[in-house]
One Martini backbone bead per residue (centre of mass of N, CA, C, O) as a GRO file, in nm:
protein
  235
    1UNK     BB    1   8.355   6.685  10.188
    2UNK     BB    2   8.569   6.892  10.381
    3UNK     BB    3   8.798   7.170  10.435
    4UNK     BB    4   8.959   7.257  10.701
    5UNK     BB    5   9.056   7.600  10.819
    6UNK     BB    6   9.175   7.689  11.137
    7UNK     BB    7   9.207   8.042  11.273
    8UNK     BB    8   9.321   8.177  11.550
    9UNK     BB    9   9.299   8.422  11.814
   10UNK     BB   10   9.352   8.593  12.037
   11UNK     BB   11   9.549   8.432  12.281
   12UNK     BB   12   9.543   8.135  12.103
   13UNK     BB   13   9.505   7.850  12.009
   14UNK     BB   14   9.486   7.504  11.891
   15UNK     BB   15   9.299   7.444  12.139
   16UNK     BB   16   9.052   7.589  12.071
   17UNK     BB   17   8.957   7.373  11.830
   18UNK     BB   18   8.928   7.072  11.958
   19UNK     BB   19   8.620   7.022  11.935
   20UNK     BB   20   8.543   7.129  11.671
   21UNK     BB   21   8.723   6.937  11.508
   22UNK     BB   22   8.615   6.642  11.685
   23UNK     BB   23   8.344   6.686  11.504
   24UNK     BB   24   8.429   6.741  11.211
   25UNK     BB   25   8.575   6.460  11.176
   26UNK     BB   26   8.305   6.279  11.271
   27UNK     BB   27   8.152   6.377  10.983
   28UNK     BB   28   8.432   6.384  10.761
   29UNK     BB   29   8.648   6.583  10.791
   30UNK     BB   30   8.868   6.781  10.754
   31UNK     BB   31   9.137   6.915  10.968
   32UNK     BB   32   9.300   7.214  11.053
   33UNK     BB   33   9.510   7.397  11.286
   34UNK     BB   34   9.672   7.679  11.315
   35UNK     BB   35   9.954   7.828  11.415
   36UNK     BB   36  10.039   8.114  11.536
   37UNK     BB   37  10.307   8.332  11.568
   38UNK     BB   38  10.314   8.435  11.886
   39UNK     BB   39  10.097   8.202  12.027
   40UNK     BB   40  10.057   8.003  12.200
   41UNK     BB   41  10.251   7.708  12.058
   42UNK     BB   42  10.434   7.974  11.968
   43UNK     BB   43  10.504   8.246  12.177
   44UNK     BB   44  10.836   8.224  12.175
   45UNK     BB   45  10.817   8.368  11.875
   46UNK     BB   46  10.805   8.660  11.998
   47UNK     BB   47  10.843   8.958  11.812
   48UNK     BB   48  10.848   9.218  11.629
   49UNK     BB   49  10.802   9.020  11.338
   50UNK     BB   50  10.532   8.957  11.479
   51UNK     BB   51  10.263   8.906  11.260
   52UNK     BB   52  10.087   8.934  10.994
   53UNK     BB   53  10.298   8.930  10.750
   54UNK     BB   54  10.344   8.607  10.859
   55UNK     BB   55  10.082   8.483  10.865
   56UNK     BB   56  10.006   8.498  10.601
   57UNK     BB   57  10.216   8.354  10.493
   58UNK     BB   58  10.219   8.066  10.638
   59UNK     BB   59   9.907   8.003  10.537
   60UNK     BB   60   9.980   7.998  10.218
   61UNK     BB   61  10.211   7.790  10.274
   62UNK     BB   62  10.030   7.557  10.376
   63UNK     BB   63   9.854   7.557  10.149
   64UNK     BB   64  10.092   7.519   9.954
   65UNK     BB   65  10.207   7.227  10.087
   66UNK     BB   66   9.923   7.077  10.124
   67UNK     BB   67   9.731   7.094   9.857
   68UNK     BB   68   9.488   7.293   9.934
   69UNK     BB   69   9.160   7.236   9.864
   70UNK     BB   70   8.867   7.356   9.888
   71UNK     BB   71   8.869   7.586  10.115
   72UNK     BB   72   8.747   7.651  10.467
   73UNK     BB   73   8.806   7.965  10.608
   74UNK     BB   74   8.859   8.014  10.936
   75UNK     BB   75   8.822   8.282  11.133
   76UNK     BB   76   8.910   8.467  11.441
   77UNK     BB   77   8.912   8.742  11.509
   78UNK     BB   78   9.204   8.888  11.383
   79UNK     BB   79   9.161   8.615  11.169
   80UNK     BB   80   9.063   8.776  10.975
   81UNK     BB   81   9.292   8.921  10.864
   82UNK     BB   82   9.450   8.659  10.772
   83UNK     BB   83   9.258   8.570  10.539
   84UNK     BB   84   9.235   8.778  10.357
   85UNK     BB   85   9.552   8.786  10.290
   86UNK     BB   86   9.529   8.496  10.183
   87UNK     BB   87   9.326   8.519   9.932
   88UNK     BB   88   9.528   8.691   9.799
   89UNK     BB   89   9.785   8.439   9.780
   90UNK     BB   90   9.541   8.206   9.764
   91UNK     BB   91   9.262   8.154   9.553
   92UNK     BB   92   9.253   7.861   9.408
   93UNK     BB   93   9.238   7.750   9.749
   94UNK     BB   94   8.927   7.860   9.795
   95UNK     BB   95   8.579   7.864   9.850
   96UNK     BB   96   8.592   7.959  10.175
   97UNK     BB   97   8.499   8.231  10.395
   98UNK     BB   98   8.522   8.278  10.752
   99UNK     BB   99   8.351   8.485  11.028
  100UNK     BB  100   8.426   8.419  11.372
  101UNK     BB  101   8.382   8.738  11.491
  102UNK     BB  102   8.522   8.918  11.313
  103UNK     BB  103   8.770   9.117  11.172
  104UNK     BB  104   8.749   9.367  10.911
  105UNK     BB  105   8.986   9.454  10.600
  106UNK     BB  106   9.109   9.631  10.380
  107UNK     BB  107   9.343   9.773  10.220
  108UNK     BB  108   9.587   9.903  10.439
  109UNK     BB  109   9.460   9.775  10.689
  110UNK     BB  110   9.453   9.780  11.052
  111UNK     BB  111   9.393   9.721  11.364
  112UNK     BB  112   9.386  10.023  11.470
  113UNK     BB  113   9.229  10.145  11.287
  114UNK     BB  114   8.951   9.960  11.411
  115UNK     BB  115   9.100  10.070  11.720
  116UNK     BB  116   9.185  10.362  11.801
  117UNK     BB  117   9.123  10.392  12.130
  118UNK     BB  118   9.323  10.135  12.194
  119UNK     BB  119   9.649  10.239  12.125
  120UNK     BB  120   9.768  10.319  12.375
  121UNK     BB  121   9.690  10.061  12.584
  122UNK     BB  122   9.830   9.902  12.376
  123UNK     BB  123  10.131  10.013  12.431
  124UNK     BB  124  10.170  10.009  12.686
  125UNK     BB  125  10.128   9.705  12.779
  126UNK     BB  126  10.361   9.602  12.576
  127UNK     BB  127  10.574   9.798  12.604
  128UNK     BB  128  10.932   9.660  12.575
  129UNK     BB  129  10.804   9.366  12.458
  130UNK     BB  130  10.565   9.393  12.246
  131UNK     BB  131  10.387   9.256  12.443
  132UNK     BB  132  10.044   9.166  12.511
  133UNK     BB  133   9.885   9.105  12.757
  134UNK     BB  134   9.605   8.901  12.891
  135UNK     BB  135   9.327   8.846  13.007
  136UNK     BB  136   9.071   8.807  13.123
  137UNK     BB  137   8.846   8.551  13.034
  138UNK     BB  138   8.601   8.719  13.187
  139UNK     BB  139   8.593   8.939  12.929
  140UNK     BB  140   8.494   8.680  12.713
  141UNK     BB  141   8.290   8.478  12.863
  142UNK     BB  142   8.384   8.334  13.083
  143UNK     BB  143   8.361   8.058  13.333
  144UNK     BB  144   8.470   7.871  13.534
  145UNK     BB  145   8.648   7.640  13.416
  146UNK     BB  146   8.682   7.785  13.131
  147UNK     BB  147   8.856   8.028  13.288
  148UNK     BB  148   9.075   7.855  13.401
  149UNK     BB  149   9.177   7.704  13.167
  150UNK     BB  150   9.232   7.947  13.015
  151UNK     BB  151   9.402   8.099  13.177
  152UNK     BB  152   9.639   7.866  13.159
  153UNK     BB  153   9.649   7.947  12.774
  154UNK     BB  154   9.701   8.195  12.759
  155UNK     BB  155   9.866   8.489  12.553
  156UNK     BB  156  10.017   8.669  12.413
  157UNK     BB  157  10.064   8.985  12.170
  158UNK     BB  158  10.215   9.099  11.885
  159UNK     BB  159  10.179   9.402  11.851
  160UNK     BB  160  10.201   9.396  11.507
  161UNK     BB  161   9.885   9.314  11.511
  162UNK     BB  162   9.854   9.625  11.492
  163UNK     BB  163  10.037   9.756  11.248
  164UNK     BB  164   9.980   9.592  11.019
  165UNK     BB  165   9.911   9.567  10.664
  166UNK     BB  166   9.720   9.524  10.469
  167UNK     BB  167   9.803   9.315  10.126
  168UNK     BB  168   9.520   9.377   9.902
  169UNK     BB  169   9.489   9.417   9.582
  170UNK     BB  170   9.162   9.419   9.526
  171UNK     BB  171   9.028   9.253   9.745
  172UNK     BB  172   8.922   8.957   9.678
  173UNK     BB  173   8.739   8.865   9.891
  174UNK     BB  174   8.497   8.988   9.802
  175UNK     BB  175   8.467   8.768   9.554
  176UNK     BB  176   8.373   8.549   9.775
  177UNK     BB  177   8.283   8.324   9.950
  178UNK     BB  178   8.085   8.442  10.261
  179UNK     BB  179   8.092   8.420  10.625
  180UNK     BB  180   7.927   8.547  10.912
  181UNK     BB  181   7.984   8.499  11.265
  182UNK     BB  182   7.760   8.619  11.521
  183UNK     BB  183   7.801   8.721  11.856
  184UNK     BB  184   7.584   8.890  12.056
  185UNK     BB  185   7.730   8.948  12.352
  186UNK     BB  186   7.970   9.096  12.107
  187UNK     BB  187   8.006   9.426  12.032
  188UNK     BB  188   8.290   9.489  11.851
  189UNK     BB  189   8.101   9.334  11.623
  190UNK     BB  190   7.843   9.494  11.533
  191UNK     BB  191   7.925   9.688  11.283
  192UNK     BB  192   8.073   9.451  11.077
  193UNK     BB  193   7.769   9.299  11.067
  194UNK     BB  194   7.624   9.588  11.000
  195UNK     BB  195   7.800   9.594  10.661
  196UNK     BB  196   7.722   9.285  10.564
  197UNK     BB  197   7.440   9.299  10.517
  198UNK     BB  198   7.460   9.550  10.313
  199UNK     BB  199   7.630   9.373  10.157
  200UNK     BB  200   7.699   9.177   9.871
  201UNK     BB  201   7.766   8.791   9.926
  202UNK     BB  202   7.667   8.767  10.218
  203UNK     BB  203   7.625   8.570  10.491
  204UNK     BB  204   7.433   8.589  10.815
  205UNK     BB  205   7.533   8.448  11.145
  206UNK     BB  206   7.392   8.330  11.470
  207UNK     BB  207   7.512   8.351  11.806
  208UNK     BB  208   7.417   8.319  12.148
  209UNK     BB  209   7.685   8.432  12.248
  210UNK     BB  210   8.021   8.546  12.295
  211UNK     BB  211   8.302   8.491  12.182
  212UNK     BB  212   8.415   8.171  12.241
  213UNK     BB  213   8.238   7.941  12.118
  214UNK     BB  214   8.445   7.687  12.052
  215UNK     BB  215   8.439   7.703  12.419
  216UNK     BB  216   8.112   7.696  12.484
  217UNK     BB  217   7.965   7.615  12.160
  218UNK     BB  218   8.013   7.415  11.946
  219UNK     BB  219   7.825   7.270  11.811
  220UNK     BB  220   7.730   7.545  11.720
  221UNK     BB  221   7.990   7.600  11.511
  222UNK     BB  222   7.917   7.351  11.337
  223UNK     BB  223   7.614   7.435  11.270
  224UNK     BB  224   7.738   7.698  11.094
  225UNK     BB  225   7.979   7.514  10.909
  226UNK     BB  226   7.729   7.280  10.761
  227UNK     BB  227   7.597   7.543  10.638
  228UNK     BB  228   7.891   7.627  10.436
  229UNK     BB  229   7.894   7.350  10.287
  230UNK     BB  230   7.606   7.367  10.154
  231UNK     BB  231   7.663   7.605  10.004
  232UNK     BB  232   7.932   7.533   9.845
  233UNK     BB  233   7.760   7.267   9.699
  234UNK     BB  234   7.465   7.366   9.636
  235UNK     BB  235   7.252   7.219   9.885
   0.00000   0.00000   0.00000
């Protein structure tokens, strides 16, 4: 069995990964789910210093404070560039790094790096507060009850995580097992999923889903967890 350390990206918390947790506890895996800094259940600790590198640190810290071995760490959207990181940081504890839908950046990029076009209407947004508030959760992929929901539960996001700097000096993460989840029916990572499928070392799994597969499509997103396992243990 395997140890899963589940990290949610933007707007959402630990609550976002309760049902894959769910699944993968009742297969008997191990599962962690962290909770990053101004974020989620964790919103109010948002302040100019929350970003990318509190973040990684924090999740490095979490990987050796709990002795945690041959770990499959899993980032969604954001929270790519947060493994990434980590990789780096802790490389000799981690097995599998798994992209769910997630943003890729190599050394000394920021998330504005990849989204140059958005970086106006972000910083306007998050204006004095440094936090960008959270968006209409039906602009990803939610609908009825699932939207209502979000919505009481989404969170603002601290500007930093999109100006801190991957530090990541030869990007080790690139040297690791790693599998990219495209969701088809979210454009914004269309173009990281076809540089991954050309790039070698890549395994690249497809769900026909929105951008939140987590809470809309559990079941899919353990079944593509569970195919990563098996590639881990070379089975």
């Amino acid at each position: 069995m395997a140890t899963f350390v589940l990290v949610h990206g933007h707007y959402l918390g630990v609550w976002a990964w309760r049902d894959v947790g769910m699944l993968l506890e009742s297969d008997g895996h191990r599962v962690i789910a962290a909770s990053l800094a101004g974020m989620g259940e964790r919103a109010a600790e948002a302040d100019a210093t929350t970003g990318l590198c509190r973040h990684v640190a924090e999740l490095s810290d979490l990987l050796e404070r709990e002795d945690l071995q041959d770990v499959v760490l899993v980032g969604h959207s954001y929270a790519g560039l947060v493994i990434i990181g980590v990789a780096a940081r802790a490389p000799s504890r981690i097995s599998h790094l798994v992209f769910l839908d997630a943003l890729l950046a190599r050394d000394g990029v920021c998330l504005f790096d990849l989204m140059p076009g958005a970086e106006s209407a972000v910083r306007t947004a998050a204006g004095a507060t440094g936090v960008i508030p959270p968006p209409d959760p039906r602009s990803v992929g939610l609908a009825g009850e699932a939207a209502e929901q979000a919505a009481a539960r989404f969170t603002g996001v601290p500007l930093a995580t999109f100006t801190e700097r991957l530090d990541t000096p030869g990007d080790p993460a690139w040297g690791m097992r790693r599998t990219y989840i495209k969701c088809r029916r979210f454009g914004l990572t269309d173009a990281m999923a076809e540089q991954v499928r050309r790039e070698p070392g890549w395994t690249v799994l497809e769900l026909d889903t929105d951008h939140l597969p987590m809470l809309t499509h559990p079941a899919a997103v353990v079944d593509c967890l569970q195919r990563v396992v098996c590639e881990s243990q070379g089975s």
